[in-house]
N, C-alpha and C positions, 0 to 999 in steps of 0.2 A: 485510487482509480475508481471513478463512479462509475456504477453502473445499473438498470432497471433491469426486472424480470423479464419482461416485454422483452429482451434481448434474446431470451435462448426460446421464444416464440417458434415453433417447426416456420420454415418463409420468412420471419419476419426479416427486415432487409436495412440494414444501416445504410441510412439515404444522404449523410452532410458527410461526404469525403470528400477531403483534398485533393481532385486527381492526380492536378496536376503536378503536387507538393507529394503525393502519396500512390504514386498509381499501382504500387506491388499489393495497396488496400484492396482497390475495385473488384469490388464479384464478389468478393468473402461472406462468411457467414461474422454475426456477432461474436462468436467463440471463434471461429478460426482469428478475426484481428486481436481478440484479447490476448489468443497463445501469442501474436506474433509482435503485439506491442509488449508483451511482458518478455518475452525472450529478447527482445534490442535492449527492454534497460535492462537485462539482468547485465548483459553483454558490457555494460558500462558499468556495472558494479554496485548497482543502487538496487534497493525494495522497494517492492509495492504491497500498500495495506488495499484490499479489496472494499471498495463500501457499496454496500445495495441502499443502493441513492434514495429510491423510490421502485413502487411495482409495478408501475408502467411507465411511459417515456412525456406523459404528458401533464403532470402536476407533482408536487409532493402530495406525500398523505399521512393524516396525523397515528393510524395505526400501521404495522407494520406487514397488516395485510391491506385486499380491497376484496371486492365479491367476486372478481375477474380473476384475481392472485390471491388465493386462501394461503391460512399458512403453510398448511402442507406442501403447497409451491415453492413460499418460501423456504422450507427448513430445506422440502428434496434440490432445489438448486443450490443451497449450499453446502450441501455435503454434497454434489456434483463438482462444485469447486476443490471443494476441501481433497474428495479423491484425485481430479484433475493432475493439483498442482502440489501434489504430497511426495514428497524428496526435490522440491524444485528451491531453492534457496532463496530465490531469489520474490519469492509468496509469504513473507511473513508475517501476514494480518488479518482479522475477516472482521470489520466493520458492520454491525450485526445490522442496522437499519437506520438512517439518518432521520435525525430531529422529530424522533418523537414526540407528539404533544397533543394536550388539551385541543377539543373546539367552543366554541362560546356555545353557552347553553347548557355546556354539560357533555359530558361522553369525550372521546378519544383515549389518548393515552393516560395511566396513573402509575405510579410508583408505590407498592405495598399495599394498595387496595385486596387485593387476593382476589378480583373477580379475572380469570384467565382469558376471558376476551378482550381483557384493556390494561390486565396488569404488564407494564414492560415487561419488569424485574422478572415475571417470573418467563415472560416470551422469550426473553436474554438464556436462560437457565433454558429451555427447550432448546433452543436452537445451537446454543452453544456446547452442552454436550453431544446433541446430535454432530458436530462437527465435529470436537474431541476425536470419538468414537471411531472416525475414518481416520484422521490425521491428527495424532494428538502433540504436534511439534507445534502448532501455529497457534499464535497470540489470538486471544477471542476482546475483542476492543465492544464497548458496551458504553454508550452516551446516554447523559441523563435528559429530560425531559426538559416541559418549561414552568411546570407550578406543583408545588411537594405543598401539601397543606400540613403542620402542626411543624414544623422545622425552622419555624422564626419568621423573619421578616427581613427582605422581602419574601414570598410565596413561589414570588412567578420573578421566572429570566428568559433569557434567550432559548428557543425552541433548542431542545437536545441537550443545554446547558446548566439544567440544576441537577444535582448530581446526592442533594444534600438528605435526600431519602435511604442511600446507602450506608446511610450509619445504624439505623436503622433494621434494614430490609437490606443486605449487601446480596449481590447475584453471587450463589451459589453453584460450582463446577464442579465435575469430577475429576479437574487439574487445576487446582486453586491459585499455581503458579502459573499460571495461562490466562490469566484474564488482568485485562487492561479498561478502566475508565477513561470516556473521553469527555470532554466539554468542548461547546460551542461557546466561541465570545465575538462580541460585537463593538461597533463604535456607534456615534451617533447618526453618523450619514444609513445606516439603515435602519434604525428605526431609532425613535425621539426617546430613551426608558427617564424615568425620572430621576435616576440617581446622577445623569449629565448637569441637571440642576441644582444636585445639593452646592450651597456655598463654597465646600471643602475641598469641592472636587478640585485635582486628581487624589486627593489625599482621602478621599473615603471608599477608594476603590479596594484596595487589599482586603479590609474585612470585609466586603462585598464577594472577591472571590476566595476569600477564606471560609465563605457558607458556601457557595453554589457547590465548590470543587476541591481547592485548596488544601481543606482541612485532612483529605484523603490523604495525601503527599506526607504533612507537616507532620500527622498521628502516626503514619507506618501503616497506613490502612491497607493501601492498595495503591501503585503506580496510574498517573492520569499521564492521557495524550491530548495535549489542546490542539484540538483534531482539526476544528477550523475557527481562523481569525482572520481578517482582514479589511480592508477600507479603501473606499476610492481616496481620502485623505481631502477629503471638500470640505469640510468643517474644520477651522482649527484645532475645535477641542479632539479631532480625531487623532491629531499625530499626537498632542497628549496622553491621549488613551495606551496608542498604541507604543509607546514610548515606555511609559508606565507598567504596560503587561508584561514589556519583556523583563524588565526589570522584576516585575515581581517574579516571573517565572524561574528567573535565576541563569547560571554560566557555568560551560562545562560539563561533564555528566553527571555529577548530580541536580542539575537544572531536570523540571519538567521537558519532558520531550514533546514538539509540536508541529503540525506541519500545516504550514500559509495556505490562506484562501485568497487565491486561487494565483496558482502558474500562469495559466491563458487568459487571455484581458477581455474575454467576452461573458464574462461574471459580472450582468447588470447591478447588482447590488454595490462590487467592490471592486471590476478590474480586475486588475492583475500585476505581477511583478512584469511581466511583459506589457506591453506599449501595444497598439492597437494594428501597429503594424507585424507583431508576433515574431520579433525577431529583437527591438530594440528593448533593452532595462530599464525598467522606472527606478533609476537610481534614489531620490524620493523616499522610497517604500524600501529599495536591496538596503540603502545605509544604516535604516533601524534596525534589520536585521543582522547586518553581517555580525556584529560582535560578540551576536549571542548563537553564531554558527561554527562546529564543531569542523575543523578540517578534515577533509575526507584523507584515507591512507595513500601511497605510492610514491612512486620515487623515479629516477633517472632509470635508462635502459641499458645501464653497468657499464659505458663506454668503449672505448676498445673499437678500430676501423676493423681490424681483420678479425673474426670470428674463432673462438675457437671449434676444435672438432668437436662433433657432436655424439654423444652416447645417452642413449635413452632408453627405456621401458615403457610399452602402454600394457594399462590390464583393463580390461572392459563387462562391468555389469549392468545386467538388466535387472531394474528395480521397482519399476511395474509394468504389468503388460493388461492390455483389456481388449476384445474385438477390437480388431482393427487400427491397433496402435500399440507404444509402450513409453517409456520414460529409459532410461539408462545414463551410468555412469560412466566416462572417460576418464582415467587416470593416467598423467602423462610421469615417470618420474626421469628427472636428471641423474643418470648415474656416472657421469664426467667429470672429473674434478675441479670444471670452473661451471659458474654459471650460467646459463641457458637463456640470453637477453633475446627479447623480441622476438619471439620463436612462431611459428607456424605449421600447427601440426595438421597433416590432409590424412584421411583413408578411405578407402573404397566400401560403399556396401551394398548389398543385393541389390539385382532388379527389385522394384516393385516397393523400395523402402526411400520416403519423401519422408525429408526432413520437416517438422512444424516449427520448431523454434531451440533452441540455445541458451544458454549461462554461463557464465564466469568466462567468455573469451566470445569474440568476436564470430560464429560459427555458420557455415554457408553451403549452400549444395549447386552441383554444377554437374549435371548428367548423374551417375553413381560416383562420384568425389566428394566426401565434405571437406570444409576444408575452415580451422578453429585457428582463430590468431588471437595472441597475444592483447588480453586489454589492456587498454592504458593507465589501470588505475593500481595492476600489477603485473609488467611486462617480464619480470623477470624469474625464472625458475633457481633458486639456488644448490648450488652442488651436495647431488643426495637426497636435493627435497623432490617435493614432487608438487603438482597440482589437477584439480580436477574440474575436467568440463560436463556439464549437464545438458543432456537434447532428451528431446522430445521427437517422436517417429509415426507417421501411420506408416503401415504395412508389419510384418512380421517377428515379433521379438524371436524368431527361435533360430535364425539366421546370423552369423557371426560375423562381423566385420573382419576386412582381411588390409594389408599392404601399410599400415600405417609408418608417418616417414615425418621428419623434424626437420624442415628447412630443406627438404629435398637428399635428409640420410635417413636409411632406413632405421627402422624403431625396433628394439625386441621384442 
């Protein structure tokens, strides 16, 4: 989920909403729709990795600061996030700064230079323990550049995509298991590189990304997320390419883990798996994909027309709180001796407590009623177990919820 500093701007004002597709968006702040776009997908069961796209909304930039957004901007809004969305499950990533790189002439981004106003690696290691530090559950994702000078040939890749300095010069954390490499890869429809030319191609691509990235994975370095790839697919050689990558990336979980550029088809460079109407599949582009996709978990809604009776427990913590808001735990457990299909659990809470967003179940507010349903990706509760829902609240953590009820029977 991209997004610019420009965003948590005091005023500034998200201006390209869908009203009419989106009107519960209209009037929000920048962070109120991130709470409330990340709480709908948590609701379906999916992460989001966070990336700070750029520092303002109006170009990329090859550092990770500007003079407008110093880093200090940077590092304070992401440990803003980090604190935000710390016990929220459904926050597993902080994409530290997209596509760092070189500008011609000299200057921008380097990798193991050691001078701190241009060294990534060592901007990566700032920022990323600073994040730690709040929230040390969350993957710290760290993209390479686009020219490592002394690391072979070629030099230079795709902007964010050489990575081949961290053999080197690897970013150093104070949770070593927390940090994630990404690479950017390309085809030929966005830019022309030379290796589309060698005679061999597609067959001299693997040692190609066996330097930029690769080599991470195959030595036990370090975990890479091929964080973005994609293609309008206008050039033949592009479905080759693309054909080619997955393949090198591999199947299964031990495959590289990656995620497509881009869902929404208004990505001039590359499209989208959606169609321009944002509703249809570019089958096209889903069919190279699907093989090398991982089916998501869930099941059936345990059958059965007549329901059985229902016996249950909620126990409810509060697991952060700050001015004017908090985070909290809802644990629902089945204590009935059959399963708990497609359940829907409502409670009542104080005046003056607005719900902001939701996790692992469908969750809503309607006067002082919330009211959490079953997601579809796992409707069902089994006998003894239990599961838990995560909100998010302004107003008061210190007020206790009352009346909570399963299908309309009361809850213990």
């Amino acid at each position: 989920m991209p997004y610019s500093n420009q965003l948590f701007d005091p005023g500034s004002t998200p201006n390209s909403i869908d009203a009419a597709s989106n009107p519960d968006l209209v009037g929000l702040s920048g962070i109120q729709i991130l709470d409330k776009v990340i709480g709908y997908i948590g609701s379906k069961g999916m992460r989001v990795v966070l990336d700070q796209h750029r520092p303002d909304s109006g170009a990329q930039s090859p550092l990770w600061y500007t003079a407008q957004y110093p880093e200090s901007r940077w590092i304070s809004d992401w440990t803003m996030l980090a604190q935000r969305y710390k016990g929220n499950p459904t926050v597993v990533g902080m994409d530290l700064h997209n596509e760092p790189h070189a500008v011609q002439g000299g200057g921008g981004a380097c990798w193991g230079c050691g001078d701190t106003a241009h060294d990534w690696r060592l901007a990566a290691e700032r920022a990323g323990n600073a994040i730690l530090a709040v929230n040390p559950d969350v993957l710290i994702i760290v993209e390479g550049i686009d020219c490592v000078s002394g690391t072979g040939d070629p030099e230079c890749g795709w902007w964010g995509g050489n990575l081949s300095g961290a053999a080197q010069y690897p970013v150093r954390l104070s949770k070593p298991d927390k940090l994630v490499y990404s690479a950017h890869e390309y085809a030929i429809s966005v830019f022309h590189q030379t290796w589309f030319d060698d005679p061999t191609f597609p067959a001299n691509m693997p040692a190609l990304w066996d330097h930029f990235f690769g080599y991470l994975v195959k030595q036990h370095i370090a975990p890479v997320l091929v964080g973005e790839f994609g293609s309008t697919l206008a050039d033949p050689r592009d479905k080759v390419w693309l054909q080619n990558l997955m393949a090198y990336m591999g199947t299964g979980p031990t495959g590289m883990s990656f995620t497509y550029w881009s869902w929404n088809p208004n990505s001039g460079d590359t499209g989208g798996i959606l169609k321009d109407d944002w509703k249809t599949v570019d089958q096209n582009k889903q069919s190279i994909l699907q093989p090398y996709l991982i089916p998501p978990v869930g099941g059936g809604d345990g059958g059965g027309t007549t329901p059985p009776p229902v016996s249950c427990t909620v126990g409810y913590h509060v697991d952060n709180s700050w001015n004017g808001g908090f985070t909290a735990t809802v644990t629902l457990k089945d204590t009935g001796s059959a399963p708990l299909a497609n359940w829907t659990l409502t409670w009542t809470v104080p005046s003056g407590t607005q719900l902001v967003s939701g996790w692992n179940a469908t969750v809503s507010q309607s006067g002082t009623t919330v009211t959490a349903k079953a997601p579809a990706w796992a409707p069902t509760i089994g006998a003894g177990a239990s599961t838990s829902i995560g909100i998010q609240a302004n107003g008061s953590s210190t007020a206790t919820p009352t009346g909570y009820a399963v299908n309309g029977t009361s809850c213990g």
